[in-house]
DSSP file (Angstrom, degrees, kcal/mol; ACC not computed):
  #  RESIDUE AA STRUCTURE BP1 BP2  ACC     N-H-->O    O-->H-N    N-H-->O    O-->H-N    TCO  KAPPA ALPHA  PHI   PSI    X-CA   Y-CA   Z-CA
    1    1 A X              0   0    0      0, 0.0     2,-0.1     0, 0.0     0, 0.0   0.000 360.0 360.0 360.0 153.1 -142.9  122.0  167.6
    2    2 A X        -     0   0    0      1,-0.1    78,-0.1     0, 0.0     2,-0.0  -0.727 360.0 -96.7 -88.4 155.9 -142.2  125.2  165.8
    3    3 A X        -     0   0    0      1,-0.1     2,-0.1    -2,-0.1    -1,-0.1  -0.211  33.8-109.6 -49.0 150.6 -143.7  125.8  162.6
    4    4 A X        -     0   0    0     75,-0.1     2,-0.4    76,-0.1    75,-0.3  -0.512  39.6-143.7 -78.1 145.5 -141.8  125.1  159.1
    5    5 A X        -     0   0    0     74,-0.3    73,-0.5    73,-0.1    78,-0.1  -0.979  14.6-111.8-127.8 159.1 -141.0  128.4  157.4
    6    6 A X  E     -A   77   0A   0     -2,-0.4   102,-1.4   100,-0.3     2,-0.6  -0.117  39.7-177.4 -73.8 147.8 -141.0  129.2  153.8
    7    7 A X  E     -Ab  76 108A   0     69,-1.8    69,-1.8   100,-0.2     2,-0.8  -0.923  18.8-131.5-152.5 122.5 -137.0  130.0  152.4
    8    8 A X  E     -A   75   0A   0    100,-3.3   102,-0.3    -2,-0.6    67,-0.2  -0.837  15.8-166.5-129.0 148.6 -136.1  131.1  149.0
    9    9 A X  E     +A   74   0A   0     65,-1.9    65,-2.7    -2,-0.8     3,-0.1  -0.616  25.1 153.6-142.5 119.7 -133.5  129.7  146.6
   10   10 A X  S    S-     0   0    0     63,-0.2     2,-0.2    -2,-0.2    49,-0.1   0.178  84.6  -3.2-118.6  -5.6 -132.2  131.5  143.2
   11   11 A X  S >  S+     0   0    0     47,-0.1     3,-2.1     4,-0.0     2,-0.6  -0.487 121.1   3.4-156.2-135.2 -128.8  129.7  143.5
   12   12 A X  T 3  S+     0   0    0      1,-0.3     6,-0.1     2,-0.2    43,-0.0  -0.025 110.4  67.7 -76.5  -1.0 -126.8  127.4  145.7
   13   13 A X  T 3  S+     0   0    0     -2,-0.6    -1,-0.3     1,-0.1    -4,-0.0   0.716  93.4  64.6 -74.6 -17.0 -129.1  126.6  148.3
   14   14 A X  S <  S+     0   0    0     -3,-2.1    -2,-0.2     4,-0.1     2,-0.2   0.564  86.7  99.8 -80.9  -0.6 -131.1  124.7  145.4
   15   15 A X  S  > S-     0   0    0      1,-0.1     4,-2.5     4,-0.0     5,-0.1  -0.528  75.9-138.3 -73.3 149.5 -128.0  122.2  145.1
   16   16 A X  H >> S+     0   0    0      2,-0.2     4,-2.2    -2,-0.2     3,-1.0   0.970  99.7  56.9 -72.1 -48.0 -128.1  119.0  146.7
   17   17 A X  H 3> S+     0   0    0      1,-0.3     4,-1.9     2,-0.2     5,-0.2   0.906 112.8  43.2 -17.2 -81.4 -124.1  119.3  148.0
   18   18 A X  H 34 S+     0   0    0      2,-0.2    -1,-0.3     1,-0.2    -2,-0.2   0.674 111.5  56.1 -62.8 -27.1 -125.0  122.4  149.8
   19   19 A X  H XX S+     0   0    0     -4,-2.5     3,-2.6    -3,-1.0     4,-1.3   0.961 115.5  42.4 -36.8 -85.0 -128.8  120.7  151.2
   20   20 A X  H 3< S+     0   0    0     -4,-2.2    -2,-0.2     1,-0.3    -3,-0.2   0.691 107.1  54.7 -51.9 -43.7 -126.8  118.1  152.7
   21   21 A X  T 3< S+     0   0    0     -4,-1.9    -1,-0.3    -5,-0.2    -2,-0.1   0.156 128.3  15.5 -76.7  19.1 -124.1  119.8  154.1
   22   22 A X  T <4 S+     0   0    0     -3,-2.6    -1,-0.2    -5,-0.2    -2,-0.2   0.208 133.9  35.3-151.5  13.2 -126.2  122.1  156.1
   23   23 A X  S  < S-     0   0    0     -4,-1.3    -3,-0.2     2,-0.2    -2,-0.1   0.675  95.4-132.1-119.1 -30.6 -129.7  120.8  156.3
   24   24 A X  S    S+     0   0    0      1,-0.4     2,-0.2    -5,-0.1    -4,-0.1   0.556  80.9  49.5 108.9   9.9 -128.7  117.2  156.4
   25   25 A X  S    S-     0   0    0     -9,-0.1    -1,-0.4     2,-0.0    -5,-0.3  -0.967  89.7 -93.3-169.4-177.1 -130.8  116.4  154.2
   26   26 A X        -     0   0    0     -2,-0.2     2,-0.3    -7,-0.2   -10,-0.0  -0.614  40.5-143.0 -99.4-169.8 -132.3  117.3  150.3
   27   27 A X        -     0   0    0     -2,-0.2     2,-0.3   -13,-0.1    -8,-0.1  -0.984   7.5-140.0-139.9 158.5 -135.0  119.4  150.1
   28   28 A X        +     0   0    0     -2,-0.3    49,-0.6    49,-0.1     2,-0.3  -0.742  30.4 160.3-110.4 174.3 -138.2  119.7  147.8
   29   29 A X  E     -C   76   0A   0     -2,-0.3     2,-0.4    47,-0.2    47,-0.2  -0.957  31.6-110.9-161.2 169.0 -139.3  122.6  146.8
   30   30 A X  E     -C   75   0A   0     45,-1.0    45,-1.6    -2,-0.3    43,-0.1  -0.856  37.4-106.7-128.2 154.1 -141.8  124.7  143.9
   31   31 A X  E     +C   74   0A   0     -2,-0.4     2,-0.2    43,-0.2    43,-0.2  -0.555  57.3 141.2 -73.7 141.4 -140.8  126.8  141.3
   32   32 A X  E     -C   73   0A   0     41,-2.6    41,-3.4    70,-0.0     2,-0.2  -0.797  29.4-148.4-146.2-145.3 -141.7  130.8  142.1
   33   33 A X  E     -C   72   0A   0     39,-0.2    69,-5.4    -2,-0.2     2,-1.0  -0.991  16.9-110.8-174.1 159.5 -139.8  133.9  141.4
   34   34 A X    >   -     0   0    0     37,-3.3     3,-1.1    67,-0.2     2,-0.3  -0.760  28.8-144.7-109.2 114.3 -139.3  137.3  142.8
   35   35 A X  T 3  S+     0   0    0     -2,-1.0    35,-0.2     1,-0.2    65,-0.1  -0.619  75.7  16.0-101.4 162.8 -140.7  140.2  141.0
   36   36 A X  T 3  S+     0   0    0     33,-1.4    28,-2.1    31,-0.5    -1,-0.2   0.507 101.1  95.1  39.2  37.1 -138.9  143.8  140.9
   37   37 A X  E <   -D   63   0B   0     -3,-1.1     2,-0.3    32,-0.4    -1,-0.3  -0.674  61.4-150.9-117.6 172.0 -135.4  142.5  142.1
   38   38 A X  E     -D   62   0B   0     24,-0.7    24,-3.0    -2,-0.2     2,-0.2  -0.905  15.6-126.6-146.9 164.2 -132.2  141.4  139.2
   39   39 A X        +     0   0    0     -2,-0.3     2,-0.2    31,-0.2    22,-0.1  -0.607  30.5 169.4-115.8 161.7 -129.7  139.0  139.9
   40   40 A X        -     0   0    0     20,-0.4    20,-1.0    -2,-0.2     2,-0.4  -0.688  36.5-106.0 175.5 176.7 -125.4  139.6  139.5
   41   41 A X        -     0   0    0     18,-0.3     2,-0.3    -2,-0.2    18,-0.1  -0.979  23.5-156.2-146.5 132.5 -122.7  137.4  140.6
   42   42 A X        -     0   0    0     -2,-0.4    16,-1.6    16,-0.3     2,-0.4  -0.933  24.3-119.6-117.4 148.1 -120.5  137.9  143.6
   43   43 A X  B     -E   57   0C   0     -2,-0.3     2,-0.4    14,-0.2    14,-0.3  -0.464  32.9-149.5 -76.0 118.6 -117.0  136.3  143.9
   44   44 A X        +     0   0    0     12,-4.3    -1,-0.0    -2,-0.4     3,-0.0  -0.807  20.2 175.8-105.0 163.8 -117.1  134.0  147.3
   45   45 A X        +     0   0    0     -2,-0.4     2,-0.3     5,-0.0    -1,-0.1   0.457  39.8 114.9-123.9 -22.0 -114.0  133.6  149.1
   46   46 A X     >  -     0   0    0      1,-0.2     4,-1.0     3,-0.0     5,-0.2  -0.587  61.8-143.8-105.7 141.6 -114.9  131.8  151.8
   47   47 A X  H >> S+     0   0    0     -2,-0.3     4,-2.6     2,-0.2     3,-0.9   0.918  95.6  45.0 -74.5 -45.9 -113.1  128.1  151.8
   48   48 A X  H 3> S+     0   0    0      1,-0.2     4,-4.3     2,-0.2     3,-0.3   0.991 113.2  48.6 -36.9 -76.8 -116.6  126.0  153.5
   49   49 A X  H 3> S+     0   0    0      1,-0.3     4,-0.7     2,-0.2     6,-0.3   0.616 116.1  48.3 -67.1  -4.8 -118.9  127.7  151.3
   50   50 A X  H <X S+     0   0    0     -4,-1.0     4,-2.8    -3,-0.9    -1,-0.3   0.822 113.5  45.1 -60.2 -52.8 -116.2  126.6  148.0
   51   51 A X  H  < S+     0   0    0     -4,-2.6    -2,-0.2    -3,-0.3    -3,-0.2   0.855 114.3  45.5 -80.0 -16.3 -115.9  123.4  148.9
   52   52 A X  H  < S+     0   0    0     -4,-4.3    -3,-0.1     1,-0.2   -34,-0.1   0.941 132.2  23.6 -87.3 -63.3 -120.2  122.6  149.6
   53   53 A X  H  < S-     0   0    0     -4,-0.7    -2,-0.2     1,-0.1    -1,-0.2   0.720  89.5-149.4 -64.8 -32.2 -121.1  124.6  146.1
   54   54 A X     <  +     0   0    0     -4,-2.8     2,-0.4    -5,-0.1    -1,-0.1   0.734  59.5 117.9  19.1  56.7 -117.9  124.3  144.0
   55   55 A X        -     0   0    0     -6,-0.3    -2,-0.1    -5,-0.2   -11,-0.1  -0.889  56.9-160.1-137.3 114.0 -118.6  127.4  142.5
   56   56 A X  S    S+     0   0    0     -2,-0.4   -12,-4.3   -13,-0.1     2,-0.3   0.903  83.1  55.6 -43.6 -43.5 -116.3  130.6  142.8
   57   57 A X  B     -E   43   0C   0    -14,-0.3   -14,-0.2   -16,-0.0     2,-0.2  -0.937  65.0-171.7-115.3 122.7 -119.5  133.1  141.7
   58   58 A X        -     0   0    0    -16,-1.6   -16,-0.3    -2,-0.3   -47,-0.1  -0.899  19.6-114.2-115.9  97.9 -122.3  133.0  143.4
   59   59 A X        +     0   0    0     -2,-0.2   -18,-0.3   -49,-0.1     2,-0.2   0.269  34.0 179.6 -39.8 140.8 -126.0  135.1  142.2
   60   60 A X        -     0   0    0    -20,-1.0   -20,-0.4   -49,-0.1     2,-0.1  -0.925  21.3-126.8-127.4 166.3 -127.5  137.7  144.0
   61   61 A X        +     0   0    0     49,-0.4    51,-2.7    -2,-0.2     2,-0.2  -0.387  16.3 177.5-101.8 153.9 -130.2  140.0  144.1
   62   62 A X  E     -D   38   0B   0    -24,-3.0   -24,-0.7    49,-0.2     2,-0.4  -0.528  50.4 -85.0-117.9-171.5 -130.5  143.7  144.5
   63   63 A X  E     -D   37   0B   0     -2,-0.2   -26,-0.3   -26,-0.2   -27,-0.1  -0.843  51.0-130.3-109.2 125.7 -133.7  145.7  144.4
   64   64 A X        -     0   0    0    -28,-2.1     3,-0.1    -2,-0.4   -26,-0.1  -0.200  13.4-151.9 -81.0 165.8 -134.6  146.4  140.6
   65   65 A X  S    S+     0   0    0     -2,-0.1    -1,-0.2     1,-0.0     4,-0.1   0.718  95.0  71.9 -91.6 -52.8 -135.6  150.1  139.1
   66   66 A X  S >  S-     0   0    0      1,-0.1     3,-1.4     2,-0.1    -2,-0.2  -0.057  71.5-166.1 -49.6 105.2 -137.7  147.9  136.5
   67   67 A X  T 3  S+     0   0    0      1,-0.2   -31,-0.5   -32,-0.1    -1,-0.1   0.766  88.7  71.2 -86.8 -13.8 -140.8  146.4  138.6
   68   68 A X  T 3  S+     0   0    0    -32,-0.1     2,-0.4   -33,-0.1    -1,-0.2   0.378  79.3 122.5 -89.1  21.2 -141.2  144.0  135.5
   69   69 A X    <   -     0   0    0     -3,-1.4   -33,-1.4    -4,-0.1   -32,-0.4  -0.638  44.3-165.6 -67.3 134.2 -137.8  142.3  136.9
   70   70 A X        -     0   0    0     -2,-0.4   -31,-0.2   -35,-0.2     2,-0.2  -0.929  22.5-171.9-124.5 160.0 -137.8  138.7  137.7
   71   71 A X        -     0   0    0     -2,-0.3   -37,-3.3   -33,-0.1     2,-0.1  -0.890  25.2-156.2-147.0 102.1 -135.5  136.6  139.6
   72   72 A X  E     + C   0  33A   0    -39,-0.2     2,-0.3    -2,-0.2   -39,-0.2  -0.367  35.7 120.3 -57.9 139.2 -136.8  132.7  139.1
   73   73 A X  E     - C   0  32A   0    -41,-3.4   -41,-2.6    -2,-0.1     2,-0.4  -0.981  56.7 -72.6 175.2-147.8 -135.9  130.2  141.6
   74   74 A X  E     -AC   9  31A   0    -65,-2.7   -65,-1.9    -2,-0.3     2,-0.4  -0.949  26.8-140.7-135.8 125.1 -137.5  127.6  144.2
   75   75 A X  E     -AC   8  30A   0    -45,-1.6   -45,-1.0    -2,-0.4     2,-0.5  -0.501  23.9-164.7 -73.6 137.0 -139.5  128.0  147.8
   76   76 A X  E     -AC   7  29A   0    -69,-1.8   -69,-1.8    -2,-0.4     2,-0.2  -0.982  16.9-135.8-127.8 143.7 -138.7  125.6  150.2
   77   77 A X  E     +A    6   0A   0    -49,-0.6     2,-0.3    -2,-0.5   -71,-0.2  -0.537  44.3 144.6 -67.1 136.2 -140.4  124.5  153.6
   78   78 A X        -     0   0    0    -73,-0.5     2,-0.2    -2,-0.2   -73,-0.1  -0.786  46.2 -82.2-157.3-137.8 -138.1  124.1  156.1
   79   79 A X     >  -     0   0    0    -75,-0.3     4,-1.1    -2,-0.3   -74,-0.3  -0.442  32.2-120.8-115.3 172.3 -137.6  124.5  160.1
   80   80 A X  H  > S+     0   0    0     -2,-0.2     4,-1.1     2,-0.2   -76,-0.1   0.830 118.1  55.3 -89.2 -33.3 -136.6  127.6  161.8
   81   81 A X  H  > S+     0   0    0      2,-0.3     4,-1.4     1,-0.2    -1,-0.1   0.751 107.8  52.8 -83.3 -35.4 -133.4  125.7  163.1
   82   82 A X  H >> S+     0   0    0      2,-0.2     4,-2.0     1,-0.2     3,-2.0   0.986 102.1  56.4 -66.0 -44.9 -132.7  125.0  159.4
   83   83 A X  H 3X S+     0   0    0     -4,-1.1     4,-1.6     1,-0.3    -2,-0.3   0.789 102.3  55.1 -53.9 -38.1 -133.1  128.5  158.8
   84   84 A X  H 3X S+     0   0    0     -4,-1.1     4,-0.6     2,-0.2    -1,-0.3   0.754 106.2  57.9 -15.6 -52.7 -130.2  129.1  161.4
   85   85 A X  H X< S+     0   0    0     -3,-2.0     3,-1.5    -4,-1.4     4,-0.4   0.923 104.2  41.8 -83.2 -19.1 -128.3  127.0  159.4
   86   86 A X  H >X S+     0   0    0     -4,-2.0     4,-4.0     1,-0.2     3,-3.1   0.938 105.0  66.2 -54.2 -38.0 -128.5  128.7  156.1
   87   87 A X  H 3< S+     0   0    0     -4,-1.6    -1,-0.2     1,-0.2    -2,-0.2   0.874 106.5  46.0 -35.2 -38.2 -127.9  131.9  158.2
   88   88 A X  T << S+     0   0    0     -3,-1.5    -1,-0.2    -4,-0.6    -2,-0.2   0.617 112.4  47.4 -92.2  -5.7 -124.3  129.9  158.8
   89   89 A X  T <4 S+     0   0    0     -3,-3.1    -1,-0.2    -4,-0.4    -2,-0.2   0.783  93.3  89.3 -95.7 -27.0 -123.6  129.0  155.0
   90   90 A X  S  < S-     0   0    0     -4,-4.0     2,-0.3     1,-0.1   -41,-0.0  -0.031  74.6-136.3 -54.2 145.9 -124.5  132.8  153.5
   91   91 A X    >   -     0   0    0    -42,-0.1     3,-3.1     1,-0.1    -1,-0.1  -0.507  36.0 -82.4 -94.0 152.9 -121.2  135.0  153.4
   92   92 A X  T 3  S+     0   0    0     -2,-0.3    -2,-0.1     1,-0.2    -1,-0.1   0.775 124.1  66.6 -25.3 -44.8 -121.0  138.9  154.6
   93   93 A X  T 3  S+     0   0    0     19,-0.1    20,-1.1    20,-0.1    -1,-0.2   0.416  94.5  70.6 -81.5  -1.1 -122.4  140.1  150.9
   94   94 A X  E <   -F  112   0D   0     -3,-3.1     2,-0.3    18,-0.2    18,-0.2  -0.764  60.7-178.6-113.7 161.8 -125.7  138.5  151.7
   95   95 A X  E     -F  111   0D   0     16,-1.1    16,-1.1    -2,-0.2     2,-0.7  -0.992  27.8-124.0-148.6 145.5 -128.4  139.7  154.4
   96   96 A X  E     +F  110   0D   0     -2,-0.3     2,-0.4    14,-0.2    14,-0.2  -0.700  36.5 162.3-101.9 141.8 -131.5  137.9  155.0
   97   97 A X        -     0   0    0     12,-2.9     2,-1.4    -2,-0.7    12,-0.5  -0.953  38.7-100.4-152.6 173.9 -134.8  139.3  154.7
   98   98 A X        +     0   0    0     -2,-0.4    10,-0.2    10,-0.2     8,-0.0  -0.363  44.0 175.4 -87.6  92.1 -138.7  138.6  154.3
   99   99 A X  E     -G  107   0E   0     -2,-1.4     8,-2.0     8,-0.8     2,-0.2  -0.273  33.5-123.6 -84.1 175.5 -140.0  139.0  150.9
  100  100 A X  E     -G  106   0E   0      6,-0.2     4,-0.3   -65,-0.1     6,-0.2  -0.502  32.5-152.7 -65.2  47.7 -143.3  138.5  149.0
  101  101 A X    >   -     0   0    0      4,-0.5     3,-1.7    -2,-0.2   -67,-0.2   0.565  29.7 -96.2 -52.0 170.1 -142.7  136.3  146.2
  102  102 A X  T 3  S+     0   0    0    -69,-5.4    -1,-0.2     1,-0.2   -68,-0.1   0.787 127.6  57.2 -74.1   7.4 -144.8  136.4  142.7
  103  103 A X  T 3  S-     0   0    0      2,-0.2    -1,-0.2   -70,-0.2    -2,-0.1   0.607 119.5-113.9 -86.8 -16.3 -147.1  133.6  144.0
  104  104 A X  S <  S+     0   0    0     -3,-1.7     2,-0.2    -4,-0.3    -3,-0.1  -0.232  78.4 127.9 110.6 -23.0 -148.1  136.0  147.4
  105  105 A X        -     0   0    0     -5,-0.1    -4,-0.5     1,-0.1    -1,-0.3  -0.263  56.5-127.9 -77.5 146.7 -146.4  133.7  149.4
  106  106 A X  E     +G  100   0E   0     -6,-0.2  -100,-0.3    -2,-0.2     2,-0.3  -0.381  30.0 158.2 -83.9 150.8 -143.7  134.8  151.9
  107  107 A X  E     -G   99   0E   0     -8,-2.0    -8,-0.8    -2,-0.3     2,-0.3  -0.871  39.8-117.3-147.5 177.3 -140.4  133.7  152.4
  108  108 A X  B     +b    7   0A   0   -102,-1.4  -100,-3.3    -2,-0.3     2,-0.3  -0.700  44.6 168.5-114.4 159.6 -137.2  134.8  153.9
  109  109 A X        -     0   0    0    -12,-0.5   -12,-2.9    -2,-0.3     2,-0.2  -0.860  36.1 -98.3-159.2 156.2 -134.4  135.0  151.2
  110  110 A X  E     +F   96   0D   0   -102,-0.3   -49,-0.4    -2,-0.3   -14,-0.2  -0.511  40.3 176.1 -68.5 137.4 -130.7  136.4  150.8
  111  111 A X  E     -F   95   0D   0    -16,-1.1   -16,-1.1    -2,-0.2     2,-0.5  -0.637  46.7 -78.3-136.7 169.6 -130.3  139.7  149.2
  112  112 A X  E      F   94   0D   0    -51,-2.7   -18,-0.2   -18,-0.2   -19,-0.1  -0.582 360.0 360.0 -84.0 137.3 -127.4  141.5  148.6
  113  113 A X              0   0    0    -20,-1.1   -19,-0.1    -2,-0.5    -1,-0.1   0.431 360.0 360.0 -57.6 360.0 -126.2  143.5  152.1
């Protein structure tokens, strides 16, 4: 069995709608945060990913000048095959990649692309 990997949430993956409709399930998770990134709102379009958040604007991060930036949010454990499915809810304006987070641990999260 493959190991669970770490996945991290500053907006609409931490809603339960959007768990269930692509992990199938909720998830728990622990508060961390991302140091030297800031957070913005991009406009989604896409009609799935309306209908699981219900929210038109959705946050994401960019890379900060400021290294005393934070972007709060929540790790979660999850599967590699769940990570596949987040791959399937994120839209074109996100790209996933593997950060440090301020606790050391790592995790994959969505950035902007």
């Amino acid at each position: 069995m493959a190991e669970d990997v770490l996945l991290f949430s500053y907006g609409t993956l931490q809603l339960k709608s959007v768990q269930l409709a692509n992990f199938g399930r909720e998830l728990k998770g622990r508060p961390d945060a991302m140091v030297g990134w800031h957070r913005a709102m991009v406009e989604i379009t896409d009609p799935d990913v309306l209908r699981q958040s219900g929210e038109t604007h959705h946050p994401i991060v960019s890379p900060s000048d400021n290294p005393d930036d934070e972007v709060p949010g929540v790790v979660f454990e999850i599967t590699p095959d769940e990570l596949i499915a987040a791959d399937g809810y994120e839209v074109a304006d996100y790209k996933r990649i593997l950060v440090a987070l301020k606790s050391g641990a790592k995790a994959w999260v969505y950035v902007k692309a």
